[in-house]
N, C-alpha and C positions, 0 to 999 in steps of 0.2 A: 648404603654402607659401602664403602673403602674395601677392596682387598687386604687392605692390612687391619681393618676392624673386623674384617670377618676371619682372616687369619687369627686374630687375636683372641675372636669370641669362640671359636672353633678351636683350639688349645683347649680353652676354660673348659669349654662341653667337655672333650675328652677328659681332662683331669679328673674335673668335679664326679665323672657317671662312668668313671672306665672300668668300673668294676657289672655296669651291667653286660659291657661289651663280653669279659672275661667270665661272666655266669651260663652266658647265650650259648659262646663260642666251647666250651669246655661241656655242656648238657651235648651239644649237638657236633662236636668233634672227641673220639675219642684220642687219635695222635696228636702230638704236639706241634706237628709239622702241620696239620691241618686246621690245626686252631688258630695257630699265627696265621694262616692265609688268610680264614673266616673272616678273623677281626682286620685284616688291611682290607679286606675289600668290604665292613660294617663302617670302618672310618672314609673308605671311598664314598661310597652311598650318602654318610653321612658330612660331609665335603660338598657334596654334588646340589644337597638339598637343605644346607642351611639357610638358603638366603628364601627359602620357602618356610622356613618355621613360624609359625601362629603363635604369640605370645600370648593369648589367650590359654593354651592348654598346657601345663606341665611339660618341663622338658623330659622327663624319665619318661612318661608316656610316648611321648617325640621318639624317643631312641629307642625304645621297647621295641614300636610299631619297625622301626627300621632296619634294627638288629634280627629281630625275627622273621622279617620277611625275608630276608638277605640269606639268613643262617637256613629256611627252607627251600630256598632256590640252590642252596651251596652242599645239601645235603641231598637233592634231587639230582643234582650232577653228578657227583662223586659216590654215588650208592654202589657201586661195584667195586670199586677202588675201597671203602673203607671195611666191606663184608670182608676184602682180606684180614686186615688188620684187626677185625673185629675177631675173626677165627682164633688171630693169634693171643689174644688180649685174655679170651675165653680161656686157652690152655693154659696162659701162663697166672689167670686170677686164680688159679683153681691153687696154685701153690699157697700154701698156708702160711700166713706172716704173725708171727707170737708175737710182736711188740703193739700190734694193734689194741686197743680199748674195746671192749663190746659196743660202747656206742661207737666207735670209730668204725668198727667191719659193720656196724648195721646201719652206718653214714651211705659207707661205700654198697652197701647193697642197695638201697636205696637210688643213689647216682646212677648205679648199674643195671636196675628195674626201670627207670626213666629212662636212661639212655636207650633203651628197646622198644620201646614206645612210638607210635606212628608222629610225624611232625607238629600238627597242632596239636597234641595231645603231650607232647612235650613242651611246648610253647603253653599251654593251661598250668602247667605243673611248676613251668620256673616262675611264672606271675603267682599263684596258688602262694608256692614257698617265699616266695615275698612279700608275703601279707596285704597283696593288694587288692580290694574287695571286688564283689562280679564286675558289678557298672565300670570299674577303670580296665579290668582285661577285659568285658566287652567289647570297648570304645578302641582297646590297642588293637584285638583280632578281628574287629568287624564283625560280630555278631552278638544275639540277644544276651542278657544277665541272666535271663530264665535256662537258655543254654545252655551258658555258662557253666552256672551251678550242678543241671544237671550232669554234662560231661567232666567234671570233678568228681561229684560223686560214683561216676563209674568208673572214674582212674583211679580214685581211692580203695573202690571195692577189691579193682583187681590187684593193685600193690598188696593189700591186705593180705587176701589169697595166696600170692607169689611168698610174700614172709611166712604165712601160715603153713604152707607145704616146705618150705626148708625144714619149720622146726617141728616138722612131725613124721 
């Protein structure tokens, strides 16, 4: 493949899946300034290793695997840096917004109990919430379906919890 087929095929990826870049990047950044970064350096990675992709396997699985890795090495970096911002994010959620929907603030709580969450544990939950079953986020995180399941189920337990003690 041509640099400009792989320019060409590399667009397409983006276009078609850029909304996984922007699920990955927005769980695992909560400024905006940090998300943009996330995602230029998930399209770098991904730039870097197209001419490596196995057309045997799904591409979404492809960019999961890539985005996530990326978005836990970008999140390992930056962990001091963003406990500011995370400080400030805290004070100012705590302001009460009336135009919200009850499923819209129990969206955003939701976002919010995840986004606290250790790194593969938020990587389980954005594949989870995308209906994709054990065996294909085994296959993206490198480990068993049995796993899987179980470490869902105990993210779930605790999300559960976390809702439970708000509304009591």
């Amino acid at each position: 493949m041509d640099e400009k087929e792989q320019r060409q095929r590399f667009q397409k990826i983006i276009e078609q899946h850029k909304g996984i870049l922007l699920k990955v990047a927005r769980t695992y950044c909560r400024n905006e300034d940090d998300r943009q970064d996330l995602i230029q350096e998930m399209m770098i990675q991904i730039w870097q290793s197209i001419h490596k992709y196995n057309d045997q396997y799904r591409i979404s699985t492809w960019l999961y695997r890539i985005s996530l890795n990326v978005a836990i090495s970008f999140y390992r970096k930056n962990t001091t840096r963003a406990k500011k911002y995370t400080e400030l994010n805290e004070q100012t959620a705590k302001i009460p917004i009336e135009d919200k929907t009850e499923i819209e603030q129990q969206l955003d709580l939701l976002e919010q109990f995840i986004s606290e969450l250790k790194e593969i544990d938020k990587a389980l939950m954005i594949l989870y919430l995308e209906d994709k079953n054990h065996a294909e986020i085994a296959e993206i995180l490198g480990m068993s379906a049995s796993n899987v399941g179980t470490k869902i189920g105990r993210i779930k337990d605790k999300l559960e919890k976390q809702f439970s003690q708000l509304n009591s």
